[in-house]
PADOKOL-481897 format. One record per residue (C-alpha): residue number from 0; y, x, z. Coordinates in Angstrom, 3 decimals, decimal comma, m for minus. Each point is the difference from the previous one (the first is absolute). Layout:
<atoms>
- NUM  Y  X  Z
...
</atoms>
This chain:
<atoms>
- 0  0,000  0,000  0,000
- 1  2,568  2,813  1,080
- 2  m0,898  1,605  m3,727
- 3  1,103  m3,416  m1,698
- 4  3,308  m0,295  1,891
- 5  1,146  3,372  m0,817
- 6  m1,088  m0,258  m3,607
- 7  2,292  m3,044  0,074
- 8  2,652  1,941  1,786
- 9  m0,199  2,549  m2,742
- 10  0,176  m2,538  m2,808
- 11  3,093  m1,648  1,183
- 12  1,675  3,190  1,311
- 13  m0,657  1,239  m3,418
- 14  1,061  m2,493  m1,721
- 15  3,294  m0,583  1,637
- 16  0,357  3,832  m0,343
- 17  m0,671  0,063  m3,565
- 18  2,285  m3,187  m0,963
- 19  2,943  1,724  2,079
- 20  m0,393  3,272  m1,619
- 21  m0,747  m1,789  m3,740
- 22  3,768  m1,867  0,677
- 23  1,787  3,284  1,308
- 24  m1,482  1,433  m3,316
- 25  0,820  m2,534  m2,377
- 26  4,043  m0,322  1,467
- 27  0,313  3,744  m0,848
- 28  m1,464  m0,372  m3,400
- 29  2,616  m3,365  m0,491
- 30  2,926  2,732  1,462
- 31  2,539  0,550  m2,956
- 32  2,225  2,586  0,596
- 33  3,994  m0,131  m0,267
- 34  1,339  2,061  m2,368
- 35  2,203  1,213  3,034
- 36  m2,616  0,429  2,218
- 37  0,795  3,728  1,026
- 38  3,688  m1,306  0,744
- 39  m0,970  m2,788  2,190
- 40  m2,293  2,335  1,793
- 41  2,171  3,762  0,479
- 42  3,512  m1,103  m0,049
- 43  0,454  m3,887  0,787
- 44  3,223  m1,290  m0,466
- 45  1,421  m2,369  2,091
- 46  0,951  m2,572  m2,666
- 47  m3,965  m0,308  m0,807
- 48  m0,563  m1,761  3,089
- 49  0,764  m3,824  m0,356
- 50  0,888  m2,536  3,030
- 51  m3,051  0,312  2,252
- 52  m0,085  3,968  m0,261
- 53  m3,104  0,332  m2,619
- 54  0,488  2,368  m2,816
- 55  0,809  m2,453  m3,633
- 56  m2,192  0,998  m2,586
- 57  1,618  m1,546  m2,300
- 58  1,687  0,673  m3,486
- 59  2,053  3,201  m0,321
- 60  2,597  1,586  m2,210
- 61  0,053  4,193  0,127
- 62  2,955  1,417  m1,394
- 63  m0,051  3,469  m0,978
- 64  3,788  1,990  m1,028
- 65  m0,120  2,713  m2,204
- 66  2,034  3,171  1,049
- 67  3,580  0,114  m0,811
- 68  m0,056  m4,130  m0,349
- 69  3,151  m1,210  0,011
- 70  0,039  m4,043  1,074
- 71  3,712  m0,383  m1,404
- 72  m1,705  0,297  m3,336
- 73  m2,791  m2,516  0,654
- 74  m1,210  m2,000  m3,175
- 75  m2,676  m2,896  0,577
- 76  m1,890  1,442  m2,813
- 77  m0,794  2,980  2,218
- 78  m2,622  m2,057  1,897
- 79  m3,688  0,244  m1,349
- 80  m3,387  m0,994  1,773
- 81  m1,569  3,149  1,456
- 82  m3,538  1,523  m0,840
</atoms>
C-alpha cells in the first residue's frame, strides 16, 4: 500500500512539476524582444516609466544627429526611416 501512495505522489508531483516548468518554457519562447531592450535595461530613463512606475514598452522614435548638424537649417525632407 505505502508503494502505491508514493507512486501516486510521484505522478502528481511530477506532473504539476512538469506542467509548471512546460508554461515557464513556453512564456520565454512567446518573449519578443524590444528593439530597445539594452536601453530599457543599462540606462533607463525616467520618461519610460508610465503612471504606476512600470517601464512602457511601447513605440519609440531614436533620433540620431550627424556631426556638425546645424537645426537652424532643418528641412522635413531630412527625416528617413532607419535600418
Amino acid at each position: 500500500m505505502i508503494a502505491f501512495t508514493c507512486s501516486i505522489l510521484a505522478l502528481v508531483l511530477g506532473f504539476t512539476v512538469g506542467w509548471l516548468a512546460s508554461e515557464k518554457y513556453n512564456a520565454y519562447l512567446d518573449f519578443e524582444r524590444h528593439d530597445f531592450e539594452e536601453l530599457f535595461q543599462k540606462n533607463p530613463h525616467p520618461e519610460l516609466f508610465d503612471d504606476e512606475g512600470k517601464l512602457n514598452r511601447g513605440e519609440y522614435m531614436n533620433i540620431i544627429f550627424e556631426p556638425g548638424y546645424d537645426p537652424d537649417e532643418f528641412d522635413p525632407e531630412d527625416i528617413h526611416e532607419g535600418p
